[in-house]
C-alpha positions as CSV (number, residue, x, y, z in Angstrom):
1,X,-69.2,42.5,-43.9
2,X,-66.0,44.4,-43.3
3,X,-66.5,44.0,-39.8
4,X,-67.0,40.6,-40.1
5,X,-63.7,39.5,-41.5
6,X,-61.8,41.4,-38.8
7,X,-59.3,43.1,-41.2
8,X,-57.6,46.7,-41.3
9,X,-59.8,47.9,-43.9
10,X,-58.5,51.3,-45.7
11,X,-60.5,52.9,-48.6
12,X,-59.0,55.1,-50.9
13,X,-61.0,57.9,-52.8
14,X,-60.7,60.4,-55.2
15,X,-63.0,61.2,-57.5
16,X,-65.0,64.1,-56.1
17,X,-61.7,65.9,-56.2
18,X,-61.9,67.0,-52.8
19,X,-59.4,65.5,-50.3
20,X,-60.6,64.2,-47.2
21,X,-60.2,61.7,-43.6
22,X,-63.2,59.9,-42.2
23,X,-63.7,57.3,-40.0
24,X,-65.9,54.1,-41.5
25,X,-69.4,52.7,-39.3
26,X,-71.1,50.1,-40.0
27,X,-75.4,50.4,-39.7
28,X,-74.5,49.8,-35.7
29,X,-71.9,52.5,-35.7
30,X,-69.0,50.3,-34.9
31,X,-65.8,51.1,-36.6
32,X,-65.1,49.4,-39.3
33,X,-62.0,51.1,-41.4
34,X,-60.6,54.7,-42.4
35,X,-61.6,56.4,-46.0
36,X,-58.4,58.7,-47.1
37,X,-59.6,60.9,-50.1
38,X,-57.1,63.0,-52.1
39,X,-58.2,65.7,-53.9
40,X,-57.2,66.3,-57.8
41,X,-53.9,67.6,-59.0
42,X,-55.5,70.4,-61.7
43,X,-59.7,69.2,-61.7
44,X,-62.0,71.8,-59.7
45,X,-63.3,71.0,-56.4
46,X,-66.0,72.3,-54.4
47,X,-63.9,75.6,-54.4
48,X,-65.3,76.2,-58.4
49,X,-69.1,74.6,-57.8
50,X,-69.5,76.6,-54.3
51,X,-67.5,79.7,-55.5
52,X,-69.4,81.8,-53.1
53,X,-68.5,79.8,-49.8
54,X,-65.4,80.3,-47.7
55,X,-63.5,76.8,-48.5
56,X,-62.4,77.0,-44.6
57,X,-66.1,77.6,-43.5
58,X,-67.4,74.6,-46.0
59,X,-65.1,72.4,-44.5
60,X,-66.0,73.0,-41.1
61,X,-69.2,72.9,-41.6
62,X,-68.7,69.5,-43.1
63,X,-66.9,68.2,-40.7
64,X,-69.6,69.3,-38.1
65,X,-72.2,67.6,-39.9
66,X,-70.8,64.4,-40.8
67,X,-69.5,63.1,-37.2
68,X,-66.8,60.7,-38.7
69,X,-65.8,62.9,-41.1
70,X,-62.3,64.0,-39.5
71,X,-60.9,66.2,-41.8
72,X,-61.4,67.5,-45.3
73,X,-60.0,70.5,-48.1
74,X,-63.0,71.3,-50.1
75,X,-60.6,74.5,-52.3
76,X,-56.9,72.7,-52.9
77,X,-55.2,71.0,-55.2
78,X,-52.8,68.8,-55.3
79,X,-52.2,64.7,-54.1
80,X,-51.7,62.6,-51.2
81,X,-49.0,60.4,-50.2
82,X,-49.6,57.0,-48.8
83,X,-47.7,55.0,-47.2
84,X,-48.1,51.8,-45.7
85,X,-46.2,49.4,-43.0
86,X,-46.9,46.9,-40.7
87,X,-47.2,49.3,-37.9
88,X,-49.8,52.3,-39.4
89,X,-50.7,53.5,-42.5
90,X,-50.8,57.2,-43.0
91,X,-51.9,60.0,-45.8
92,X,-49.9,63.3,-46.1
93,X,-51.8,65.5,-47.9
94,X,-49.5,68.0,-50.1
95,X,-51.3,71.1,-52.0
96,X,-49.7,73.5,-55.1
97,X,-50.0,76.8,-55.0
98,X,-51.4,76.7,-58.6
99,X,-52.3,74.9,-61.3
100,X,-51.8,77.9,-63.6
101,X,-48.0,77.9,-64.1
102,X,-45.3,75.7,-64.1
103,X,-43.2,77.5,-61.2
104,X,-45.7,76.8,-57.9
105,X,-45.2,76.2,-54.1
106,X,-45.8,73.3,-52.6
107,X,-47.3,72.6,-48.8
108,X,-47.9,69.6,-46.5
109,X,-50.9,70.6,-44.8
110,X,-51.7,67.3,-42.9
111,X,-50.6,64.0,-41.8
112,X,-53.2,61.2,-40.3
113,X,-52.5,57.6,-39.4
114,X,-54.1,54.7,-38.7
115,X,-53.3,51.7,-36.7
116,X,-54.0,48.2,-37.2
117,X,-56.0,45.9,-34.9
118,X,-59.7,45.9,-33.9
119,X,-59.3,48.7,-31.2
120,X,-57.5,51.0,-33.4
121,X,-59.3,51.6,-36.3
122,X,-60.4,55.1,-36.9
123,X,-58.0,58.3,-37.6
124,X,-55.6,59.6,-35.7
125,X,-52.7,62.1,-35.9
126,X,-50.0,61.1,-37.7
């Protein structure tokens, strides 16, 4: 259907608490639209259910496995930042350092985009 109507689809996520890009196929594996996934600001991720996996080897592996999955944090918290124009819209994904104290760090570890029109919809960097 999304295909169908020829539109810039975007879906937003984020209730496995994970934060995550993938590109969207339909059954044919055409492109369809992005997914951008933030993960939660204090809720556990993966990083308390899979306490015994390397977050950086989960991810990879995930990404390996799902071939339009472009990127994902499977042990961080924090939120994403959309924003939207005519000419892209991109996620910036920002993680604290804790969620255990009121003084924390803060880091922007990525930045993906995506462009509108037909030929341009799938991830790219931002």
């Amino acid at each position: 259907m999304a295909r169908s109507l020829d539109k810039n689809l975007v879906v937003l996520a984020g209730d496995t608490h994970n934060a995550w890009a993938s590109d969207l196929l339909d059954a044919q594996q055409n492109q369809v639209g992005v997914e951008f996934a933030t993960s939660s600001v204090s809720s556990p991720g993966f990083e308390s259910y899979l306490a015994d996996q390397d977050p950086a080897l989960l991810a990879g592996a995930f990404t390996q496995l799902i071939g339009p999955l472009q990127y994902c944090d499977t042990a961080r918290r924090g939120y994403m930042l959309l924003t939207a124009t005519a000419a892209a819209c991109k996620a910036e994904w920002t993680y604290v350092s804790t969620v255990a104290s009121r003084s924390y760090t803060t880091v922007t570890d990525k930045a993906l985009k995506v462009l509108p029109g037909a030929g341009n919809r799938r991830i790219v960097a931002a």
